[in-house]
Each structure stands twice: as C-alpha cells, then as structure tokens.
C-alpha positions, 0 to 999 in steps of 0.5 A: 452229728446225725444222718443226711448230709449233703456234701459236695466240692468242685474244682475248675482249672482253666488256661488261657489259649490264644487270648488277646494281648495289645502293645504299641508298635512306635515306641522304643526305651530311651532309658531307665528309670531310678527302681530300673523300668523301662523310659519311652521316647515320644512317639507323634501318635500310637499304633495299638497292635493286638497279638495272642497270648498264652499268659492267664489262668484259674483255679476255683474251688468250692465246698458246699454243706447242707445239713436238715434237723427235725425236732420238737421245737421245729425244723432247721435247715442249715447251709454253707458253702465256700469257694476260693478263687486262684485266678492270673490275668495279662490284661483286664480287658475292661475298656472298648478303646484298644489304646485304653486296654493298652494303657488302663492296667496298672504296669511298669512297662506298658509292652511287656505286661506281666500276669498279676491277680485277676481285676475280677479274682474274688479270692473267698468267697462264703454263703450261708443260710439258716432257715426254721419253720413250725406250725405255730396255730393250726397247720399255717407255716411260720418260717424265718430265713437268715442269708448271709453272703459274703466275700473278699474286697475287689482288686486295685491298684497303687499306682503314681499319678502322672497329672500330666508328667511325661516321667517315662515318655510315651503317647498323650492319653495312653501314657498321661494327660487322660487323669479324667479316666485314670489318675495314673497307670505306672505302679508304685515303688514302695520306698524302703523308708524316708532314706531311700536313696533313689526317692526325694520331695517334701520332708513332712510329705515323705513322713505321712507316706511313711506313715501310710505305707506302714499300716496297708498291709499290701504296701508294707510287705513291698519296701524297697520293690513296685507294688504288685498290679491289683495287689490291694483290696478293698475291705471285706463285704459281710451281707446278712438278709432276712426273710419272715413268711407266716401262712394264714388259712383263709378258708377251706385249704386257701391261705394267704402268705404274708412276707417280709424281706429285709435285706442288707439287715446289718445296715438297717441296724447300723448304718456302717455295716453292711458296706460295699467300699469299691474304686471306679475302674481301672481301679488305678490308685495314685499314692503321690505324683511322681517326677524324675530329677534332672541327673534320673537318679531319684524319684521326686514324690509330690502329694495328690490333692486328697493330701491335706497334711495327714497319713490318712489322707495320702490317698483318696478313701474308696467310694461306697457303692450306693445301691447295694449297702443300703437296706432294702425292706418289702412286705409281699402277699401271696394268695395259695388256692 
C-alpha cells in the first residue's frame, strides 16, 4: 500500500430551530377519504398563516482519500471521496407565494405535513479523479486528467392529478385548478393489486397500473399504503470529464501549454450516457386522476394524458436536462513566462 496517505471524514449533524411551517387557517374536515386522509370543506378563499417549527434535520458524512505514486513510468496521483446525505424536511420551501409553499409539497393533509426525505437530500454522492504526468521529450510536462463525478437521482413525487377535481375540497389553486404548475399534490395510494376493494376505473387501465407499479421500485414496496412524500428518485447521475495538458518550450524557460478539455466525455462516446434525467419542480408526479364515488368508499382512478395504452406509459418520463448531459470540448493556450 506504500506511505502518505491522505485520509480525512467529516460528520455534520443539524436540526432545525424555529424554522417556518404554513397552514391555512379557514378550512375545517368535513370527511375522510376511502385510504382515511383528511376531506376539506370549501372555504371562499385562503388565509395562509405561517407558524414556527422544530420538525427537519440532517446527517452528512464524508470520507475523502488521496493517495500520490512516483514510478519509472510517471507520477499518479489518485483521489475519492464519498459523501452520504441523511436529511428530513416539513416543507421545501421552494415557491415566493406563501399559498404555493403551502399547496406545491406533495402531502395527505395539507395542515398537517409530516417530515419526509429533503426535496434537495442527495443521499450519495461520489468523486474521483486519476491524474499521470511525465516528461515525455525534455523537461515539458504531459498530463491526462480523468474527473468522475457522480451521485444519486433528485426526489420526486407520486402523486394524483387532480385536473381540476375538488376530491378533498379545499380552495382553487392551492388545492386544484393550478395543474400549470402542479399536476397535483395529494400522494398517491398504492393499490394492493386490480382487487383493491377501496379502488375502481377502467379494467384495462388498472391492469397497465399494475404493471407499472410492479417494477418502480419506491412503489411496489408501497401496496396497500400512500407512497411516501419525495419517496422516488430519478436515475443515477455518472459524469466522466477529461483534461489533456502538454508543456511546449518555446524559448529560454518560456513555454507554451496546449489544453483539451472535454467534459461529460461518456456522452461524446455515447449519447445515452452521461444523462441528468430530472421533473420540473415541485417534482409532483400524477400517476392517475383520481375521484371519489358517490357513497366515498372507492377511489376511482382515470388515466393522465401521457397514458396511450401501455405500462410504460402511465406517467410522464422525466425530462433531460439539456445544458448539463451534453459534451462540451474547449482547446485552451496558455503562455508561462
């Protein structure tokens, strides 16, 4: 293993101390739901009170190693680093409008939200690098430099789409009618199977949901309960860049350094890889527009419109950000005197 090692680990705990919670002070239960959340009346409009809290906290841990090799070939020098992220939130916090913070995170009861996984938690998170450089002709450096970067999915939601639907009452906008900006903030229950007694709709609609639910992981292990707030993720994010840097003498100790860069390389070689897959926030989900029958004991479940008849089409794919899972190459020249 050799001598000189660099090793270090950090751990940072944090709570939460008088942060901000929102509830909506007109509104009284009128009911309960067929899975038992909470029915609201209709209140003529909102009022959004803000409240303190003690609910959230974190735990992030890291662990980085550096490691150096001199050998007749050339000199490697080595990192990793590791961090794991542990993080509770009541709300996200992620809107100007206070009736937005109040109604964008998705929930069962809008006045009594519950602590979930952080929105912007990233539960792992890795880093390496391996750099070599030589004297390949005099004494002008050659180096290649490889950066990989990666980590976890970001957070969403499975939710059901309200597309206008006032299922659990509540106020216009905060609780439906506002589909430009959320498809829906009441979390999904995860049907047992096609026989859930407290579900209905279309046969051959139910069976694609099936289907769907069977092989997403953060829904299967759900059956029978509501899908847990921010509960799913995303694929994981695999970055790889590359730095090439060759020393040219020029005259008397002055040198010319040529650099190439080429970063998200993995996507240069193939145009799936290297991908950043993400929802627009709030991240909200809909897996099925969702009714209430007239005697409240079922849910009736109607497709959203990226269903066309399929599993794989029961919910909208998540959009590839464009910016970052594109290659990007850049020629540099620097002039040392």
């Amino acid at each position: 293993m050799g001598d000189d090692w660099y090793l270090s680990a950090e751990v940072i705990f944090s709570d939460v101390k008088d942060g901000f919670n929102v509830f909506e002070g007109r509104r009284s239960v009128v009911g309960s739901a067929p899975d038992g959340r909470p029915i609201y009346d209709f209140p003529a409009d909102g009022d959004y009170i803000v409240t303190n809290t003690s609910q959230g906290k974190g735990t992030v841990f890291s662990f980085n190693l550096a490691k150096s090799f001199d050998t007749r070939h050339g000199r490697f020098d080595t990192t990793l680093g590791y961090t794991h992220q542990d993080v509770e939130e009541i709300r996200a916090y992620n809107r100007f409008i206070t009736y937005e913070s109040f109604a964008f995170d998705a929930t069962t009861d809008f006045n009594n939200m519950g602590v979930s996984a952080s929105k912007y938690e990233v539960p792992t998170r890795v880093t390496a690098t391996l750099n070599w450089e030589n004297e390949l002709f005099g004494d002008n450096t050659t180096r290649i430099s490889l950066i990989y970067q990666g980590r976890s999915g970001r957070h969403f939601s499975h939710t059901m789409g309200s597309f206008f639907q006032t299922s659990f009452g509540g106020t216009f906008l905060a609780d439906f009618g506002s589909e430009g900006d959320n498809p829906g903030s009441q979390l999904f229950y995860v049907p047992t199977g096609v026989d859930d007694p407290i579900i209905t709709g279309d046969a051959d609609f139910l069976a694609d949901l099936n289907t769907f639910i069977d092989g997403e992981d953060c829904l299967a292990g759900a059956r029978g309960k509501t899908v847990e707030r921010n509960g799913c993720r995303t694929s994981f994010v695999n970055i790889v860049s590359l730095r090439f840097l060759q020393e040219i003498e020029v005259w008397n100790g002055k040198k010319l350094e040529l650099i190439l860069d080429i970063e998200n390389l993995g996507n240069l070689i193939n145009n799936d890889w290297g991908r950043i897959d993400s929802y627009t926030a709030p991240s909200n989900v809909p897996v099925a527009f969702v009714g209430i029958s007239a005697d409240g004991s079922q849910y009736i479940y109607d497709p959203t419109p990226s269903y066309t008849g399929s599993a794989s089409s029961i919910v909208t794919p998540p959009q590839i950000a464009l910016l970052p899972s594109v290659y990007r190459i850049q020629f540099g020249v620097h002039f040392r005197f």
